[in-house]
C-alpha positions as CSV (number, residue, x, y, z in Angstrom):
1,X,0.0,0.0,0.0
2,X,1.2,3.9,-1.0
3,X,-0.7,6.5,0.4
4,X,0.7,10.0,-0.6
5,X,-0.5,12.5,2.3
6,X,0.2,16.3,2.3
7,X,-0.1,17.8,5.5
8,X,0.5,21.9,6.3
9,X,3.7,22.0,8.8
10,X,2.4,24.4,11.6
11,X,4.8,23.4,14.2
12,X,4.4,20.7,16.7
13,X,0.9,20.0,18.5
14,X,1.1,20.1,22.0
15,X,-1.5,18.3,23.6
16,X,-3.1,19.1,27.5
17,X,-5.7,18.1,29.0
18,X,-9.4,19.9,26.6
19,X,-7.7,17.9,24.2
20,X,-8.8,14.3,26.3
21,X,-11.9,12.1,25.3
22,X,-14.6,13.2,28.2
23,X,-15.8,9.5,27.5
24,X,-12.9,7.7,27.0
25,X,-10.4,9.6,28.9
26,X,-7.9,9.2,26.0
27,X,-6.6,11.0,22.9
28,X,-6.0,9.4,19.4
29,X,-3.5,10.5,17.1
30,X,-4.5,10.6,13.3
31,X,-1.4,8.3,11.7
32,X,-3.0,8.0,8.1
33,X,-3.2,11.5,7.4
34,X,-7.3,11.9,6.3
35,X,-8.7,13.0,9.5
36,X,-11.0,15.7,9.3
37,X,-10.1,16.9,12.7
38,X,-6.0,16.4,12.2
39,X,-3.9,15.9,14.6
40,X,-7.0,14.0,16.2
41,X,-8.3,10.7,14.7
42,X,-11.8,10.5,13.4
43,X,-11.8,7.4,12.5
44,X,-11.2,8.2,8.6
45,X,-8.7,5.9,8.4
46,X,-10.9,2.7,8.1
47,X,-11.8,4.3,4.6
48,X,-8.8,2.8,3.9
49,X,-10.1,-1.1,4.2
50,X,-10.0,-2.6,1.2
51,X,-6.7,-1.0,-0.1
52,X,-4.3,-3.4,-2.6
53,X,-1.2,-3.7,-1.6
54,X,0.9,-2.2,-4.2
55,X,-1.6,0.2,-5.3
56,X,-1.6,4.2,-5.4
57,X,-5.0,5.9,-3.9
58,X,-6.0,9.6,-3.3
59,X,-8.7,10.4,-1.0
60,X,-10.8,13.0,-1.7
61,X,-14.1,14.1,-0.1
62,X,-14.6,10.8,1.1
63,X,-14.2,9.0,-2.2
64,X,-11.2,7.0,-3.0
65,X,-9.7,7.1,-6.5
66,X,-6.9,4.9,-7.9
67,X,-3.7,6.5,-9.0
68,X,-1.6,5.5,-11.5
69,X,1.4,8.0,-11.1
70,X,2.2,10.7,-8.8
71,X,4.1,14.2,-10.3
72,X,5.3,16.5,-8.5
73,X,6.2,20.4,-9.4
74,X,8.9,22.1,-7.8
């Protein structure tokens, strides 16, 4: 599996304590790079079930659309 993910460096996230589940008590960390609410999970990332290994995908407004090359501009 490739997934290309651009993210906006800000700086680092600090977390404290608003930033804690009032159910759970925890906090969850996006790692894939599609949550909505970034750096929190949302629990975007099982869009990504399914995925071939091998296999270029974008994700875009909640669709997911094969890719067959990547190009980048300087």
């Amino acid at each position: 599996m490739t997934r290309l993910v651009e993210l906006d460096g800000t700086g680092p996230r600090k977390l404290d304590p608003s930033d804690l589940d009032p159910e759970k008590g925890d906090v969850a960390v996006c790692q894939c790079g599609l949550s909505a609410s970034f750096p929190f999970c949302d629990g975007s990332h099982r869009q990504v079930a399914g995925e071939n290994e091998g296999v270029r995908y974008v994700y875009e407004d909640g669709d997911r659309r094969r890719v067959e090359r990547i190009v980048t501009e300087e």
